[in-house]
N, C-alpha and C positions, 0 to 999 in steps of 0.2 A: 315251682319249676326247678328240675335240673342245673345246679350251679356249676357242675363238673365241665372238664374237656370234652370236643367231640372224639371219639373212639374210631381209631382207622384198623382195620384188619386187614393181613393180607395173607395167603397160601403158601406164598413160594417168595424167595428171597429177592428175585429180580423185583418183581411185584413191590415186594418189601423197599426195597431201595431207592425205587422210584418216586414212593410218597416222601421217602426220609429226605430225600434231595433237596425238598425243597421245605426244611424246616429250619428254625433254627436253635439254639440253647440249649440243646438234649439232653436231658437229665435220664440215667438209666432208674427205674422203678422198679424193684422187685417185688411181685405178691408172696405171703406166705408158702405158698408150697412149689417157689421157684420160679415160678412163670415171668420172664422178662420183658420189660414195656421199656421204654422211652418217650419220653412226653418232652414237647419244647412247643414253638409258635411257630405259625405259616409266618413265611419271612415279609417284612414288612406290614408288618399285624400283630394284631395279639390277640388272635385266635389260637387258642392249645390247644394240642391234638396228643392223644396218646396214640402211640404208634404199638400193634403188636402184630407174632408171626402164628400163624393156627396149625403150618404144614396143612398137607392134603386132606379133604373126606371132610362129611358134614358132623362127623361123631367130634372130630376135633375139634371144627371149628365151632360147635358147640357150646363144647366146657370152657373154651377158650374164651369167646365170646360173653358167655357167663360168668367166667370171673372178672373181666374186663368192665363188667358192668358193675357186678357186684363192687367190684375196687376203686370206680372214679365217679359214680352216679352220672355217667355223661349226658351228654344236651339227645345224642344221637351214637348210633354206632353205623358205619358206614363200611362196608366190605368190599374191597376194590382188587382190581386185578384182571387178568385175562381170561378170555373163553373161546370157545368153539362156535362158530355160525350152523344154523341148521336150515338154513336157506342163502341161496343164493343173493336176495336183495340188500342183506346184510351185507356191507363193502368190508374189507379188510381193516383194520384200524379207526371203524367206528365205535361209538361207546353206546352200550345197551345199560339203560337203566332198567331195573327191575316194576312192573306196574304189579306182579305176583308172582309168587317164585311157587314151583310145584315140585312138589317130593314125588320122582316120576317113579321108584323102586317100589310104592305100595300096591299093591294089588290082589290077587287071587289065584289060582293056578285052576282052570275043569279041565272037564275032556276035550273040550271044544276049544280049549285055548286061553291062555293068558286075559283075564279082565283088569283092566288098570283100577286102583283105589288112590289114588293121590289124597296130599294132604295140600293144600293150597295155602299162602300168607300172602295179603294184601299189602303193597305199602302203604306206608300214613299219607293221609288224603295232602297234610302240610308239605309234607317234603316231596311230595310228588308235584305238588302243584308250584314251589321252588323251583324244584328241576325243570318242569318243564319252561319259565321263565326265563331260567340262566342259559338254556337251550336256545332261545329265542335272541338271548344276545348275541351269540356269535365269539366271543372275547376272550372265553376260556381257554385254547387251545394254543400249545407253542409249536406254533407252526418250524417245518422242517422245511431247508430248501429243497428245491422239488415236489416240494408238498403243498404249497400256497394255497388248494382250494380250501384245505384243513378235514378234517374228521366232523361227521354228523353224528348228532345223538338219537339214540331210538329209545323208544317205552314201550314194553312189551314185557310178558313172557320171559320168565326165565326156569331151566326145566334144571333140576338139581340130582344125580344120581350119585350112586356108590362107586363108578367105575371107569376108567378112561375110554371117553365115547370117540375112534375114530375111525368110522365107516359110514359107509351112507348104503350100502349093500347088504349087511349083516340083518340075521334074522331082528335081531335086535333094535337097530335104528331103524328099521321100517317100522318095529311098532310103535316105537318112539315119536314119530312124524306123522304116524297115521293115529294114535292117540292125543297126541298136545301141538297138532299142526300150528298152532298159534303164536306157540313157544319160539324165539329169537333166537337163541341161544342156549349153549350146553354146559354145564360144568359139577362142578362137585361138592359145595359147601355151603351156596345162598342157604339150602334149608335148613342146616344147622344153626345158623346166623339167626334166619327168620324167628326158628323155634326160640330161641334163646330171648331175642326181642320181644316176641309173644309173653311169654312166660315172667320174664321179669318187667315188663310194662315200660321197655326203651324201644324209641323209635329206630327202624334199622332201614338203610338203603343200599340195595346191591347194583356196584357201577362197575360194569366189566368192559374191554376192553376185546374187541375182537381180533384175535391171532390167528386161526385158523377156522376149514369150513367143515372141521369132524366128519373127512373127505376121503381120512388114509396120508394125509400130507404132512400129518405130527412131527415132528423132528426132523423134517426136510430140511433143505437150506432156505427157502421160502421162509417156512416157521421162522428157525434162528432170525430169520430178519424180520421180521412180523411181529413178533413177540416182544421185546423190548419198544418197541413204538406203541402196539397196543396198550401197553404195561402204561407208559410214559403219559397218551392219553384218558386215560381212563383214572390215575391220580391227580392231572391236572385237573379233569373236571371236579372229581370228590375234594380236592382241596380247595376248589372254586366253591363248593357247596357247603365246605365245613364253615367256611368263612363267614357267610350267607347265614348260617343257621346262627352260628355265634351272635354273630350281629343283630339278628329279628331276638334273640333270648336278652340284650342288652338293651333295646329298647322299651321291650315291655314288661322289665326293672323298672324303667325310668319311671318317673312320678307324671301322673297322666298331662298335668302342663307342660312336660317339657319336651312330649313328643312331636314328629313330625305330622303334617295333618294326614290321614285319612280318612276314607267312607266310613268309616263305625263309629268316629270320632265326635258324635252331634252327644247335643244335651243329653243327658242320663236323667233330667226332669223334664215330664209331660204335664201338663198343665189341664185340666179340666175344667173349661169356662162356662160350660154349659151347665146351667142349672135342673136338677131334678135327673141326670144322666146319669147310666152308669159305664164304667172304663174297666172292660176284662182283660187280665194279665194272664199272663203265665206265672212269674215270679216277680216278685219286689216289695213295696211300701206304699201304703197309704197315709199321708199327711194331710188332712184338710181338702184341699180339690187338688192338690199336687201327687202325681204317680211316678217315685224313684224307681227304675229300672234296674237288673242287673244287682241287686242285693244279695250277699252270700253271708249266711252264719257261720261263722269260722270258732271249730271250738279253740277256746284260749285259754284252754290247762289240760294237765292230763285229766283230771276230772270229766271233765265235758268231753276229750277225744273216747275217751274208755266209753262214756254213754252214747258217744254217737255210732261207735262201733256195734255196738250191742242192738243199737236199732239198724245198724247195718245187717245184723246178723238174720231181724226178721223179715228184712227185705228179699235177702238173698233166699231165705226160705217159701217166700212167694212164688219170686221169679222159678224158682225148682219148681214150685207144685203148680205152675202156670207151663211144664214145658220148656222156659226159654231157653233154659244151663241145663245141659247132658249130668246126669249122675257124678260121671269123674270128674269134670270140670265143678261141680258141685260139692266134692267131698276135697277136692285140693284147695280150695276157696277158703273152705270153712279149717282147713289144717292154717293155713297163711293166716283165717281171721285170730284164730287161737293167738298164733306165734305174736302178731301185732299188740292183741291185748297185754299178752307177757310182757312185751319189750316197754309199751306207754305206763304199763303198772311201775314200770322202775326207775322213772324218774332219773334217768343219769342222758349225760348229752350224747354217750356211745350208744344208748337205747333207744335215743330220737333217733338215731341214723338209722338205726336197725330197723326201727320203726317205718319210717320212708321208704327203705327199700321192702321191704313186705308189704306194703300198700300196694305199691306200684307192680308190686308182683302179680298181686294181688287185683290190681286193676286191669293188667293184659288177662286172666282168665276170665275177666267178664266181659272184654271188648266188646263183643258180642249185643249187651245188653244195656245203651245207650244210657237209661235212666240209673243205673246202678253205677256208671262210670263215672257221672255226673258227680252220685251223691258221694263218691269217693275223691274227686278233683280237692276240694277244700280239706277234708280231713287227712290229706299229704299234705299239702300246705302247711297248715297247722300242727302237724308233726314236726316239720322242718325249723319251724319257727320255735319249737319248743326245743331244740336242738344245743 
């Protein structure tokens, strides 16, 4: 598991500032080719957060995103900030959390008209199911006089373009609306973000902040006032959740006695009393009449990673010749498996890092492919650990 900070992004400086508000310790971080972070703790925690700026457009928030990963291995990366409503039932200074963000710019051009091709990113099923929790409290928001009922959060739809969307008339937003009517919300960057999380195999959540209704009202005086509260909400929840996430990754560090209780939390030994019976697993150990659940072979050298890799490599050649992984998604797989084996061949603690993160890269192009992600879970671990 990710030992690094959560990762906060944001577009625009207001945006920017709003999260910084409310951190503390700042340390400015520079990546090799410039790029400026600031990492400190939500105040009164010790939840680190790196903080950084992507400016506008998903090509930015991309690369931006990407090295932000590639630089802190973080728990999450979490992109926050304001948007546009694309419907009405959307309130002004509610927070839209991402449930799938779509890359609404892909498409086709006939005679007959525009056909959309979107590129669609799920959130991770964990942090959606967080969110929707901390939602459920009520507690996150600082509230503003005159504002006492507070901001609601939604899950939905988030529609990502190249462009600033604000009309609701234009040839353009009609197709917008009459292709991703589902979509909450408009803005510029989730999919870069998403792409980035995909690819390097971090979790990414987009929490935006509604400013306006991509109405024609943009830089109104409305906005000016809209904007900054959106902003303001939309960080308080993402810093409500970085928190949240820190905390679930320190727990299950802890040594399994010294957790709190939960459902999952029963014996990890089944007992087989019955004589002449038999007891089918999925996975684990047989001892005598006793069934350990939950048993994972962790390779514990480079030795053993390189071989498991290598039986990774003829798995993933199944899965291709079974259909599961598209050709390209198959041929970048096997470029990351390469680069991985280099790195564990070399035996240095900068090569376990390198290591890790091309795993994990390496495991967002398989998302996909459930049994292939699995048999990848341990062999980062055990990268890490060789670290």
């Amino acid at each position: 598991m990710a030992k690094g900070p959560v990762v906060i992004l944001t577009a625009l400086n207001l945006e920017y500032q709003s999260v910084r508000q409310r951190l503390a310790d700042l340390l400015v971080h520079r990546h090799e080719r410039g790029t400026r972070f600031e990492v400190g703790t939500v105040r009164g925690t010790s939840c680190r957060v790196a903080l950084g700026l992507t400016n506008k457009g998903n090509h930015s928030a991309a690369v931006i995103a990407e090295r932000a990963i590639q630089e802190f291995s973080p728990v999450a990366v979490l992109f926050v900030g304001v948007a546009g409503a694309l419907w009405d039932a959307t309130r002004l200074g509610d927070v839209v959390v991402a449930s799938h963000v779509y890359a609404y710019h892909g498409g086709t051009s006939e005679d007959d008209g525009l056909k959309a091709r979107p590129r669609v990113w799920e959130a991770p099923h964990g942090i959606s199911q967080l969110a929707s929790h901390l939602a459920r409290l009520s507690d996150w928001a600082d509230l503003t006089p005159g504002h006492e009922d507070g901001p609601q959060v939604r899950f939905g739809a988030i529609a990502a373009g190249e462009i600033v969307q604000n009309s609701r008339i234009s040839a353009e937003a009609k197709w917008i609306r009459q292709h991703y009517n589902d979509a909450l919300a408009i803005e510029m960057e989730a999919a870069g973000v998403a792409q980035a999380g995909h690819l390097s195999g971090a979790p990414v959540a987009i929490v935006r902040g509604i400013s306006d209704r991509a109405d024609g009202t943009k830089n109104s005086s409305e906005d000016r006032n809209w904007q900054p509260r959106a902003a303001a909400n939309a960080a308080a929840f993402a810093i409500r959740l970085a928190v949240e996430l820190v905390g679930e990754q320190k727990e299950a560090a802890m040594p399994q006695d010294n957790r709190g209780f939960s459902a999952d939390r029963f014996d990890r030994r089944v007992s087989n009393t019955v004589h002449n019976s038999t007891v089918g697993i999925m996975a684990g150990s047989v001892t005598g009449s006793s069934v350990y659940m939950n048993t994972v072979t962790k390779a514990s050298s480079p030795t053993n990673l390189i071989t498991e890799l290598h039986r990774f490599r003829d798995q993933l050649g199944a899965h291709r010749a079974e259909g599961a992984i598209d050709e390209d998604s198959y041929q970048e797989a096997l470029t990351d498996l390469d680069s991985a084996l280099r790195s564990a061949g070399e035996r240095t603690s900068e090569s376990s890092k390198r290591t890790v993160m091309t795993l994990k890269r390496l495991r967002g192009l398989v998302a996909e492919c459930p049994a292939l992600v699995a048999t990848l879970a341990p062999m980062v671990a055990a990268a890490g650990d060789l670290a």
